[in-house]
C-alpha positions in Angstrom: 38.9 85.5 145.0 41.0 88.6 145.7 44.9 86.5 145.1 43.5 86.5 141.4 45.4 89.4 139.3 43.2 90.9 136.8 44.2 90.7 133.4 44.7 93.7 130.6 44.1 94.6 127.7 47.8 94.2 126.4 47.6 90.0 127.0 45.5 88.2 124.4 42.2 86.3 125.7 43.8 83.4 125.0 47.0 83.8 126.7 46.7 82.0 130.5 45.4 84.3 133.5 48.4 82.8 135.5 50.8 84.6 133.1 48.9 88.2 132.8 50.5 91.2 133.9 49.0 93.6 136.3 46.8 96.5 134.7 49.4 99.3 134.9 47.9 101.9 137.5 49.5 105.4 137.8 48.1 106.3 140.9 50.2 103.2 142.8 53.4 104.8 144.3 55.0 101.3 145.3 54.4 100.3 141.6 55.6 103.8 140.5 58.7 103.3 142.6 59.7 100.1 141.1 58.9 101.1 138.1 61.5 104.3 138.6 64.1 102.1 140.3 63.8 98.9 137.3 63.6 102.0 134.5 66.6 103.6 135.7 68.5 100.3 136.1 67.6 99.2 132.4 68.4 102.8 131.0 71.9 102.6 132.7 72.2 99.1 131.1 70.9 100.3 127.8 73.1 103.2 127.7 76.1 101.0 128.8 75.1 99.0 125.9 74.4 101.8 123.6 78.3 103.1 124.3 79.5 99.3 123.7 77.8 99.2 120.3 79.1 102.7 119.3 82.9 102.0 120.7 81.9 98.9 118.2 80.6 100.8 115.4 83.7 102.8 115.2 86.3 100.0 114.8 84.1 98.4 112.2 84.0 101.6 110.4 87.6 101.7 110.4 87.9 98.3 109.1 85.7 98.7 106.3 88.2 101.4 105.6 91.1 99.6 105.9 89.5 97.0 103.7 88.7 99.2 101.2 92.2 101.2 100.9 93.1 97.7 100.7 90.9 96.5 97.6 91.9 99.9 95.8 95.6 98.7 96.0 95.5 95.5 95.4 92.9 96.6 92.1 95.7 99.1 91.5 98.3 96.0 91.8 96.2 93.6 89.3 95.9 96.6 86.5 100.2 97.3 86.7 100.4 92.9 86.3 97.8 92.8 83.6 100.0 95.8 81.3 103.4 94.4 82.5 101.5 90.9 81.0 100.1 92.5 77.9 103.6 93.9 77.3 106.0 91.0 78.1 103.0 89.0 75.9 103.4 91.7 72.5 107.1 91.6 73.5 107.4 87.9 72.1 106.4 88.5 69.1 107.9 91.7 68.4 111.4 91.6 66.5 114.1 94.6 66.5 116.3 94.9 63.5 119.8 95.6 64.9 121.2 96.4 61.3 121.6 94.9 57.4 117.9 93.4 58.0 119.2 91.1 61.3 116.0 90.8 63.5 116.3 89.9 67.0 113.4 89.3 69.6 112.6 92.4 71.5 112.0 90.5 75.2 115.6 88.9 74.8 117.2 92.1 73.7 115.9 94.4 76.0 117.0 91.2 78.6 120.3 91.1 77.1 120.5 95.5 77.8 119.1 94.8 81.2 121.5 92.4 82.0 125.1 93.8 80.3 126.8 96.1 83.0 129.2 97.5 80.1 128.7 98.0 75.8 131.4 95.2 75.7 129.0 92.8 77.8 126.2 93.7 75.5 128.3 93.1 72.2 128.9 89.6 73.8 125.4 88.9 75.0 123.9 90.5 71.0 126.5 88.2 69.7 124.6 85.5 71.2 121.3 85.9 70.2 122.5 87.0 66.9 124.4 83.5 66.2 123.8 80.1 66.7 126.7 78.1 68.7 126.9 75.6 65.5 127.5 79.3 63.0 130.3 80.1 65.5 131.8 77.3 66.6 135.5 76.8 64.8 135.2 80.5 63.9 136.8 83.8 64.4 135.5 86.6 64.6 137.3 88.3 61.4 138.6 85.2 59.8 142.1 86.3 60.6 146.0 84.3 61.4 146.1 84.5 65.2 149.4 86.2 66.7 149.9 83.8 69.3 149.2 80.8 66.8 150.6 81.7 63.8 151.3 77.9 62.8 147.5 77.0 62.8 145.5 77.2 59.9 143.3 80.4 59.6 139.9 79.9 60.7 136.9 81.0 58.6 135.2 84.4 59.8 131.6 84.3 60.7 128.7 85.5 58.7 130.2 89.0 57.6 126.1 90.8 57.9 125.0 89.5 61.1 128.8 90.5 62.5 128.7 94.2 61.0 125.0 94.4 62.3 126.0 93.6 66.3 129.1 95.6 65.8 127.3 98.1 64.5 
C-alpha cells in the first residue's frame, strides 16, 4: 500500500507504524522548505526565549547580590549585639570603687553618667546608688542645725565614708 509511511531508524521497532516519522530525505525541496520555514520559526522562538531567560538571569543575579550584601549586614549587626551583650553581661558583675573602698556597680554608674546632664545631677544620682533610702532617710547631709529651722533638733549626718567618697 503506497498511504503507508515508512518507518526510520530513529523510532524503536516497537513503537507503532501509525506514529513513525518520515525518513528524513535531503533531496525533497517541499520537505526542505518546511523544514526552513518550521526551523526559522522555532529559532526566532528559541532566541526570544533565550533573551527572556537572560533578561531573567540578570535580575536573579542581582538578587543574589542584594541578598548577600544583606546577610553580610545583618552578620555584621549580630557580631555588634553579641559584644554590646558580652559587655552589658561582664558589666553586672563588675564593681567601681568611687573612693575610701565604696564599690558601686559599673552598668548603674556608667547609667547614672549617661543619664546626669550636669556634675550636680551626677552627685544626686551617685548619691543614690551609694545609699539606701532607709540610711538616708531623717538625715542630713552634714549633720548640721538648718538656718531656716533653727528650733528643730539637729538631724544626724549620714555615713561620713560613703559621703566623702561621692563627694569626692
Amino acid at each position: 500500500n503506497d498511504d503507508t509511511i515508512p518507518s526510520t531508524s530513529v523510532v524503536s521497532s516497537s513503537a507503532s507504524s501509525e506514529y513513525a516519522l518520515p525518513a528524513f530525505n535531503p533531496e525533497d525541496t517541499e520537505t526542505n522548505e518546511l523544514l526552513g520555514v518550521n526551523s526559522q520559526r522555532k529559532l526566532k522562538k528559541l532566541e526570544k526565549k533565550m533573551t527572556k531567560l537572560k533578561a531573567k538571569l540578570e535580575s536573579l543575579e542581582q538578587e543574589l547580590q542584594d541578598e548577600r550584601r544583606l546577610k553580610k549586614k545583618y552578620k555584621d549587626k549580630v557580631a555588634t549585639l553579641k559584644r554590646k551583650l558580652e559587655k552589658y553581661q561582664g558589666d553586672k558583675t563588675k564593681v567601681v570603687d568611687i573612693g575610701n573602698g565604696i564599690l558601686i556597680n559599673a552598668a548603674l554608674l556608667d547609667r547614672a553618667k549617661i543619664f546626669s546632664n550636669s556634675p550636680a545631677i551626677l552627685a544626686r544620682n551617685m548619691f543614690r546608688l551609694a545609699f539606701k533610702e532607709s540610711e538616708i532617710q531623717g538625715r542630713s547631709l552634714l549633720g548640721r542645725a538648718c538656718n531656716a529651722n533653727k528650733c528643730q533638733p539637729v538631724k544626724p549626718s549620714v555615713d561620713a565614708t560613703k559621703r566623702d567618697a561621692v563627694i569626692s
